[in-house]
C-alpha positions in Angstrom: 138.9 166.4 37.3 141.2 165.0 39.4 140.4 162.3 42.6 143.0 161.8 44.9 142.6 160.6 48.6 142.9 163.5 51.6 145.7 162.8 54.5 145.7 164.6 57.5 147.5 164.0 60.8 145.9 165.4 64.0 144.1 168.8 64.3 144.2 169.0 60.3 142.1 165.4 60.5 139.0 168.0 61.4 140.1 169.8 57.9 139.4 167.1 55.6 136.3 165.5 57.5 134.9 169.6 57.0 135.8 169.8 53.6 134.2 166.7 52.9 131.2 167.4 54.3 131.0 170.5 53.0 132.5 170.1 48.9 131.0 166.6 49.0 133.2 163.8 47.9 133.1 164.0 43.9 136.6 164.6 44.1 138.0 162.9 46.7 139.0 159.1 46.6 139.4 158.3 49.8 140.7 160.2 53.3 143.4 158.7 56.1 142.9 160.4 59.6 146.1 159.9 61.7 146.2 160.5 65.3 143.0 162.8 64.8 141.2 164.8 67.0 137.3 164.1 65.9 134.9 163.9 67.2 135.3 166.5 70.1 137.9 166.6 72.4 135.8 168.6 75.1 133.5 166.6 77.9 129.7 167.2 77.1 126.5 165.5 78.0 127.2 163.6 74.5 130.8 162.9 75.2 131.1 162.0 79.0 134.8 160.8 78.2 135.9 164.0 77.1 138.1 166.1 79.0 136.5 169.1 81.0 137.2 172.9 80.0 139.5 173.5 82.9 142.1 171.1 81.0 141.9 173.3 77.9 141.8 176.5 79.8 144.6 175.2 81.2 146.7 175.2 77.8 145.4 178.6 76.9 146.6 179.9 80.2 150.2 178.0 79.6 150.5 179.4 75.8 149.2 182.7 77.2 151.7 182.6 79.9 155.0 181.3 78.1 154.3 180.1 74.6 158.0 178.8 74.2 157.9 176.9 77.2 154.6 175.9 76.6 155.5 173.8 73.2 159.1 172.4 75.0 157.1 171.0 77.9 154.4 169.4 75.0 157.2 167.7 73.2 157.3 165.1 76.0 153.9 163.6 75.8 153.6 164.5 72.5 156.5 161.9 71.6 156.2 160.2 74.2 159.1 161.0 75.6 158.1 160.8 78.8 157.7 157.1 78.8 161.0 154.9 79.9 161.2 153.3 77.1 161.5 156.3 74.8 164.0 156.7 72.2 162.8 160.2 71.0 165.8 162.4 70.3 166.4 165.7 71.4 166.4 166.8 67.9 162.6 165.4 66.9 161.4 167.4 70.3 163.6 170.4 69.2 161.6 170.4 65.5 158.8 170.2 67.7 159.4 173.3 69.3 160.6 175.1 66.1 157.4 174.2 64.6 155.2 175.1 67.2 156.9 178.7 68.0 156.0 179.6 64.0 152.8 179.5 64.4 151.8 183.2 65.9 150.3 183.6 69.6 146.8 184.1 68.2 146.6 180.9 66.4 148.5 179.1 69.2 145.6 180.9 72.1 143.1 179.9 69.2 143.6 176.9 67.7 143.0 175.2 71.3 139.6 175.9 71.2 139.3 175.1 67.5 140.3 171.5 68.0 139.0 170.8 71.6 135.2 172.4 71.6 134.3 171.6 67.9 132.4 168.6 67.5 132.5 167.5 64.3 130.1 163.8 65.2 127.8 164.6 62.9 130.1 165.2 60.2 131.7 162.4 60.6 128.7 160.5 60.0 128.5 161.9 56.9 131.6 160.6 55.5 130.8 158.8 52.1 134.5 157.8 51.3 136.7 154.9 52.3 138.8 156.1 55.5 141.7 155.1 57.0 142.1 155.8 60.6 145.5 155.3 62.0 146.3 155.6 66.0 148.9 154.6 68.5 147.3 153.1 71.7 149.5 155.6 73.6 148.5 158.3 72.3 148.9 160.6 75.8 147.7 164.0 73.1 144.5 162.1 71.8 143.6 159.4 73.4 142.6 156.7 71.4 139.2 156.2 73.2 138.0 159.5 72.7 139.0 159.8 68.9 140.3 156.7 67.0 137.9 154.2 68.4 134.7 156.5 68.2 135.2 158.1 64.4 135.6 154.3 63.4 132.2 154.0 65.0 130.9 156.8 63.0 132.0 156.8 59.9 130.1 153.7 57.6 133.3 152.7 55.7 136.6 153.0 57.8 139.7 150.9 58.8 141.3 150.9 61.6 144.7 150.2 62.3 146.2 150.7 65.9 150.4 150.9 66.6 151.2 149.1 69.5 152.9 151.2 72.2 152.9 154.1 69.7 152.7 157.9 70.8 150.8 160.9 69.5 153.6 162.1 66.3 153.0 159.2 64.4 154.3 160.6 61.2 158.0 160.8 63.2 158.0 158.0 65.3 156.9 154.6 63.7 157.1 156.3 60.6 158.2 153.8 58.4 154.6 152.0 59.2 152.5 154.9 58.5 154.4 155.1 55.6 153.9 151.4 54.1 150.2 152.2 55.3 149.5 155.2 53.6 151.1 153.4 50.6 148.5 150.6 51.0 145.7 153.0 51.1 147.1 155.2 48.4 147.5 151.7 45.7 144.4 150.1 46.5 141.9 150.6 43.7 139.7 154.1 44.2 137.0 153.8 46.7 137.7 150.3 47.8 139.7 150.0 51.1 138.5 148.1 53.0 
């Protein structure tokens, strides 16, 4: 039987907390959240600094609306693009694009509420494995108050390292440091990260 350590960037961060919670963690080393969306994205009585349902409505009336435009227009804050300081290229927001017009309509409309009104708190608690949790303190897609900050709060044996000035698409834009990271977490020994 193999153990090997689960890495997942953004919405798919809510993929390996569930399948931890739900396989248990027999076979899994150790799991690196980057720029993640857990707990819940959505404002509730338990999370007061989420964002209200009119902001996701919002996206599922601009995907509904003009799906191509919608992911173009993402790009920017996404990247951070939209900052003066950015040195995103045309080409990274272009991939952007390409990547978010494969997915179909459905799963675009969809996937909004998947990742904004699921709250996965509890099974974040439940996380029995060393965890990395990587964030950019710019993060204009996820903040880092409302994600970052809290599942290092919940979960009993997590790291957290935050990227200075650094956007959402972590994995394309300081990606040389998530790399050296996730090299770090890979190396050390099995369940010892921290």
């Amino acid at each position: 039987m193999s153990v090997r350590p689960l890495i997942a960037p953004a919405f798919m961060g809510k993929l390996v907390v569930r399948y931890i919670c739900r396989h248990g963690s027999s076979r899994v080393a150790k799991a690196v959240l980057i720029a993640s969306v857990p707990p819940i994205m959505l404002k509730t009585a338990a999370n007061p600094g989420g964002l209200p349902l009119s902001v996701f409505d919002g996206l599922r009336a601009q995907v509904h609306a003009d799906r191509a435009q919608f992911f173009k227009d993402l790009s920017a804050p996404f990247y951070g693009d939209n900052r003066p300081d950015s040195q995103v290229s045309q080409g990274l927001r272009d991939s952007f694009w390409m990547q978010g017009m494969l997915a179909g309509l459905p799963a675009a409309y969809d996937c909004i509420k998947a990742f904004s009104e699921t709250d996965f708190t509890d099974d974040l608690k439940k996380l029995d494995v060393p965890t990395l949790i990587i964030a950019g303190d710019d993060d204009q897609i996820v903040p880092i108050a409302d994600a970052a900050l809290l599942q290092a709060k919940l979960i009993d044996v997590a790291e957290l390292k935050v990227y200075k000035g650094a956007r959402h698409g972590l994995c394309s834009t300081p990606k040389d440091d998530v790399n050296a990271d996730l090299l770090a977490c890979i190396k050390a020994p099995v369940r010892a990260l921290i």
